[in-house]
N, C-alpha and C positions, 0 to 999 in steps of 0.2 A: 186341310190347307194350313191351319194353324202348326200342324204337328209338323208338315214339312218346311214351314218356314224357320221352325226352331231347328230341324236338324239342319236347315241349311248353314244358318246360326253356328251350332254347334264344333261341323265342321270347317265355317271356317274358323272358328277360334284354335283348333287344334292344327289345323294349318300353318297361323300363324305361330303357336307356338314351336313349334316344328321349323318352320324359318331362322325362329330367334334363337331356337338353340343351334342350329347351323351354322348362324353368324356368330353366336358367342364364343361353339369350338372352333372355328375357324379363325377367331383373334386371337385367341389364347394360342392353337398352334403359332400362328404369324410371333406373336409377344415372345413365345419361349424359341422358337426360332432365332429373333433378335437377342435373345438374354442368351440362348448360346454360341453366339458368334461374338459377342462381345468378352465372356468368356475367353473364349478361343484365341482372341485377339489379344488378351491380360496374359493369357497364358504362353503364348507364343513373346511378348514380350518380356513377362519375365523370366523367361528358360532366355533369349537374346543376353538381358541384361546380366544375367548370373551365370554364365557360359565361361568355363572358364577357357582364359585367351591366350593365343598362342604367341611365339614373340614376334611374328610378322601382321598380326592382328590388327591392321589397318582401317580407315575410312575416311574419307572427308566431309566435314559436316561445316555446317553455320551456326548463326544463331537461334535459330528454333532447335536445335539438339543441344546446344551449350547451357542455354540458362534452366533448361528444368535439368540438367546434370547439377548443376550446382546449389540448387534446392534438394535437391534427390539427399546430395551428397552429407547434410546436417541427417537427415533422418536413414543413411544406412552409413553402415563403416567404410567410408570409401573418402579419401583424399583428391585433389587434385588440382593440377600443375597447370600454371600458363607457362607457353615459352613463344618468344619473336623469333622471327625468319632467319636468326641463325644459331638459333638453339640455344637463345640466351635468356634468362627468367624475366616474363613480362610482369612489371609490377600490375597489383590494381590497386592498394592502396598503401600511407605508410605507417607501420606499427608504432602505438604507442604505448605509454606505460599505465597506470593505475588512475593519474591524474588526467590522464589524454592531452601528453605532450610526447613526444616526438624524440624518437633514442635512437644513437646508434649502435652498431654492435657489439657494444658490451654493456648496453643497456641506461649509458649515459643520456640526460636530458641533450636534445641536441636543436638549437634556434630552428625556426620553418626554413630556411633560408639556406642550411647546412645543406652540404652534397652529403652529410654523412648518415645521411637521415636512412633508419632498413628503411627498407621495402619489402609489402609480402605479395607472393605472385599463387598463394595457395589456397584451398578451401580446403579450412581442416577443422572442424570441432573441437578439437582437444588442443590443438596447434595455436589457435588463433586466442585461446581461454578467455572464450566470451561466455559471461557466467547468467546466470537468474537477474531479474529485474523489474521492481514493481509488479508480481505479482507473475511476469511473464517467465517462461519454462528459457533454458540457456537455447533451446533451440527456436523455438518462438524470437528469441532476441537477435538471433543470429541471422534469420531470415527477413527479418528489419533490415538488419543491419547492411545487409548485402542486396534488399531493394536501393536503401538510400547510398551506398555506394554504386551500382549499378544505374539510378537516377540523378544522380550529383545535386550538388547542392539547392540552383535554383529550383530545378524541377520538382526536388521533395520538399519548397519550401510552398509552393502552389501546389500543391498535391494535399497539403497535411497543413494549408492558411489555416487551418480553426483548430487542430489537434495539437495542443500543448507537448502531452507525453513524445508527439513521434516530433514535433521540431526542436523538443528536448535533445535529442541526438546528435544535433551541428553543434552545440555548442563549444566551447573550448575542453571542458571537462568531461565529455565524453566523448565525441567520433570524427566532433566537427575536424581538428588538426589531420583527420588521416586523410581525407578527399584531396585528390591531386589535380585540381583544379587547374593548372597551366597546364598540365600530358590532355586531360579528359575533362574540358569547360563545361561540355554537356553530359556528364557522367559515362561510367564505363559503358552502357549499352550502347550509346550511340557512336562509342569507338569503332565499340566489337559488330555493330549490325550488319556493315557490309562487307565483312569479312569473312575469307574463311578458313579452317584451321584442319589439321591431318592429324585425326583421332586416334592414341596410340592406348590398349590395355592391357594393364598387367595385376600383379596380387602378389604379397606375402605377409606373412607372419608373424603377429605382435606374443609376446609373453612367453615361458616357459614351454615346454613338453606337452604340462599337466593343464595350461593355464592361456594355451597357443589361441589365437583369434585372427581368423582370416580378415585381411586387409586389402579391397579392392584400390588401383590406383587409376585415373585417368592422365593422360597427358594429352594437354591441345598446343598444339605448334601451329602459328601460323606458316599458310603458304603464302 
């Protein structure tokens, strides 16, 4: 009796381990199933995004395509253009000089008040020559930089109430003078959210022969 209660015992142990391994390869299929479709998914987007485009290369997008393009745009080589409904450069904020005052185009200090103040309608890394800061990398600053203009001013002052370094940035001496506070009260996002723009892509060619580096471009035009 004893002896068949142990084998009863026995079997089912091996039973259940026979279950559990069933179930473990059967997550692990499911797991790597999910791990490659996600895959597939990266990779289908990034053959999308590096495609090169033809010149009728169209879309219409909002702003869930537009703001991660323009974060994209600090971490790959790629520029990009606002323009208004009739293909004229939409500002989003205006350039200043070293001091973070306000120039016009030939690089004169020019009063807040001036019509002659630039305006920049671009996302360019090199363009924009927003440098290192406190420790942060030029592109770390730059994506700051284009939260708090994308949030305007009040909203990155409640956002960042306890963080000195990020409400360092309004100040006169640094970023505060570009926010265009009368165009966009509540910062660019809330211009651009219910809008939408006709996505145009093109590309060429920075440096030499020897020394050539592709240059992606986007253009968002509103409709």
């Amino acid at each position: 009796m004893e002896n068949a209660v142990e084998a009863l015992k026995i079997a089912g142990a091996v039973l259940m381990f026979i279950l559990a391994l069933s179930l473990s390869i059967s997550c692990l299929s499911s797991a790597n199933s999910s791990a490659l479709n996600i895959a597939s998914m990266y990779s289908r987007e990034r053959e999308y995004r590096y495609v090169k485009p033809a010149s009728d290369f169209t879309r219409t997008v909002g702003i869930e395509s537009i703001i991660p393009a323009m974060y994209q745009a600090y971490e790959e080589n790629t520029e990009i253009y606002f323009k208004d409904k009739n293909g004229n450069p939409l500002p989003l904020y205006y350039k200043t000089n070293q001091y973070g005052k306000r120039v016009d185009s030939e690089g004169n200090t020019v009063d807040n008040s001036s019509t002659r103040a630039v305006t920049i309608n671009y996302i360019n890394l090199e363009k924009e020559q927003i440098g290192n800061d406190k420790g942060k990398s030029a592109k770390q600053v730059a994506a700051d930089h284009l939260s708090m203009i994308l949030a305007g001013k009040n909203n990155w002052k409640r956002q960042y109430s306890g963080d000195t370094q990020m409400l360092d940035m309004l100040s006169d001496t640094k970023y505060g003078n570009q926010l265009m506070e009368s165009v966009y009260p509540n910062g660019l996002y809330d211009y651009l959210k219910d809008k939408t723009f006709v996505e145009n892509l093109g590309e060429y060619y920075q440096g030499s022969d020897s020394t050539k580096i592709k240059k992606r471009v986007i253009t968002y035009q509103m409709k």
